[in-house]
N, C-alpha and C positions, 0 to 999 in steps of 0.2 A: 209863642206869638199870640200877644192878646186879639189883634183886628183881625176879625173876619175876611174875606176875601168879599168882595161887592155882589159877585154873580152870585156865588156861594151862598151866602146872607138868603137872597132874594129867594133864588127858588129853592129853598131851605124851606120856605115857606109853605110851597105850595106841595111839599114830598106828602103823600096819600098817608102812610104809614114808616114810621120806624123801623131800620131792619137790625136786627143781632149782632153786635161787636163779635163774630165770629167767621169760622168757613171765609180767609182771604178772597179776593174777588168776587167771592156770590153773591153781588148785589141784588138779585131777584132771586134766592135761591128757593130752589123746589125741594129740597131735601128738609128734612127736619131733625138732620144729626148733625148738629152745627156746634160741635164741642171745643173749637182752641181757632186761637187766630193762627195762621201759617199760610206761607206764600208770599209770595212778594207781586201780585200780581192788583191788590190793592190795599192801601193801609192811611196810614198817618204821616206826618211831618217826619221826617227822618233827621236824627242828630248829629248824622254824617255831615260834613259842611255843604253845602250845597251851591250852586252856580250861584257868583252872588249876582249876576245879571239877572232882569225879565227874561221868560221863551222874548225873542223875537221872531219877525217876518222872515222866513224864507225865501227865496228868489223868487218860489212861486208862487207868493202871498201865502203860504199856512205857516203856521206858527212853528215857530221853532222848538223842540222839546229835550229839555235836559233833565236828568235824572241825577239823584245822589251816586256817590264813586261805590255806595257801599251797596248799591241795588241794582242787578241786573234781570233784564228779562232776554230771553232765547223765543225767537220764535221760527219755528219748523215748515218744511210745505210753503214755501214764499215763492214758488213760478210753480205756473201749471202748463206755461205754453199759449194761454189764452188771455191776454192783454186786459179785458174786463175781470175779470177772473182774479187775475192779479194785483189791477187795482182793489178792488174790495178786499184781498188779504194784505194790500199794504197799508189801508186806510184802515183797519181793524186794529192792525200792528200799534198806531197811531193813537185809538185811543183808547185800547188797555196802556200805552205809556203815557197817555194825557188823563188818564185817571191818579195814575200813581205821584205824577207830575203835580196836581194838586192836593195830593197828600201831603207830601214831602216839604213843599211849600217853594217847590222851582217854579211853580207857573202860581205864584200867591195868588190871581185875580182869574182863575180857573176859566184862561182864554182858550186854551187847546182845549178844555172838556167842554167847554162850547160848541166848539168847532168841530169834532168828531163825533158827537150824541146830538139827540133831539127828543122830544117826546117823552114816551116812559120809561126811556136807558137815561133819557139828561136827568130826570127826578130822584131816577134808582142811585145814578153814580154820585149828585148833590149830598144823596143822604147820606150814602155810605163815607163820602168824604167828611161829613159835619160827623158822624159818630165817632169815626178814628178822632177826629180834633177833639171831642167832647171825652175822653177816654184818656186824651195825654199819651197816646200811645204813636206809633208809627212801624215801619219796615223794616227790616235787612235782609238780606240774603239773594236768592236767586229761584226765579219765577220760569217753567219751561212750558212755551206752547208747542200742541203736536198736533199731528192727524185733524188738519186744519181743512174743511170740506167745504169748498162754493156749489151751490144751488140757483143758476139765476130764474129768478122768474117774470122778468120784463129787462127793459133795459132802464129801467129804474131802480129794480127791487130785487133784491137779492137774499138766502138764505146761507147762513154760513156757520158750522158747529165746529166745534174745536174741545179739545181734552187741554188742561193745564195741570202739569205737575209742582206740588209745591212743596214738595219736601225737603227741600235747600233753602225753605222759608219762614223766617219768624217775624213774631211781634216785639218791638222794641218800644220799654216806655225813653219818652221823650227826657223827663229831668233826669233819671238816673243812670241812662242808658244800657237797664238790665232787658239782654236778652231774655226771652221766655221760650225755649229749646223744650218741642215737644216730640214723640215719638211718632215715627215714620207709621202710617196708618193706612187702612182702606179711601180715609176719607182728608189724606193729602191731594188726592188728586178728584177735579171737578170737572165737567162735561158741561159742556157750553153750547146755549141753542139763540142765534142774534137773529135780525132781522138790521137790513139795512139799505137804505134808501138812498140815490143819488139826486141831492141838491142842483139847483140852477145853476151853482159854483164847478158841480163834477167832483166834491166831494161824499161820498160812501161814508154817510152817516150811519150810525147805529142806533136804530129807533126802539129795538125793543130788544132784551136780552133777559133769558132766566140759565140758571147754573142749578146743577144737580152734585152734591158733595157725594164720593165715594162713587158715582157711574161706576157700574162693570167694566163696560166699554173703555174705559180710561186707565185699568188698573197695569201695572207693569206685567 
């Protein structure tokens, strides 16, 4: 796909620094062993066929998010019992799938990563998005969240870490669709530290988010 996505384009513009074609999802990554793309948790346009519709509108106005048949993400720790609580892990859910979703090229005009980021996760996720595009590369396989931990701290603001396993995850280039199958490692799995904010709307934005490749804490 030659045309940029609009949103994409724009704050493309404004991304502070470049991040590493590497470590799947660490778009703020704090680690500096950032050796092989893996995970499915964020990447490129996938060569899988894809929804050919736009995400649409949900009943409850958010965006609707389709993913390729050939990428799945699990996420773990979805009820705590505490309603806010749960919302912020269902709206987190939303937009590690609305990151991948504009990879993939299911949500081309990058409306659900709008809609789930803001601030320096919207810039982190823009960029990471523009690099898989810039690389020809993208996703497959299967991306696991776990040990998923809400922290509130107003009725605004919340902290939320989470582990992602991504050893079920590769980079796939786009024209040839060679898999790049690398060995299960320390640093398949990443430790995730978000901050997230609730908008006027009552959506659990994610404003600020770094990733740590290989965490202790995350290891099997």
């Amino acid at each position: 796909m030659n045309r940029r996505p609009t949103l994409l384009t724009a704050l493309t513009l404004t991304a502070a620094a470049a991040l590493t074609l590497s470590a799947c999802g660490s778009e703020d990554s704090a680690s500096g062993d950032n050796d092989k793309i893996a995970g499915a948790d964020t990447g490129t346009e996938s060569s899988a066929a894809p929804n050919p519709s736009a995400p649409s509108a949900a009943d409850d106005g958010r965006p609707r998010i389709e993913l390729p048949s050939d990428l799945k993400l699990v996420f773990e720790d979805t009820e705590t019992g505490d309603p806010v609580k749960d919302a912020v892990l269902a709206d987190n859910a939303e937009r590690m799938r609305a990151v991948d979703a504009a990879i993939t090229g299911t949500d081309p005009e990058g409306k659900a990563l709008g809609f789930y980021n803001t601030g320096k996760a919207l810039t982190a996720a823009v960029s990471w998005v523009e690099q898989f595009e810039k690389a020809n590369a993208t996703l497959t396989g299967e991306a696991r969240y776990f040990d998923r931990k809400v922290t509130l701290k107003s009725d605004t603001s919340a902290v939320l870490t989470f582990c992602a396993d991504e050893s079920k995850g590769f980079s796939k280039d786009k024209k040839t669709g060679e898999i790049a199958k690398t060995p299960v490692t320390k640093n398949s799995y990443v430790l995730y530290n978000t901050r997230l904010d609730k908008n006027s709307d009552g959506v659990w934005q994610t404003s600020q988010i770094l990733s740590t490749r290989g965490a202790a804490q995350c290891q099997p």
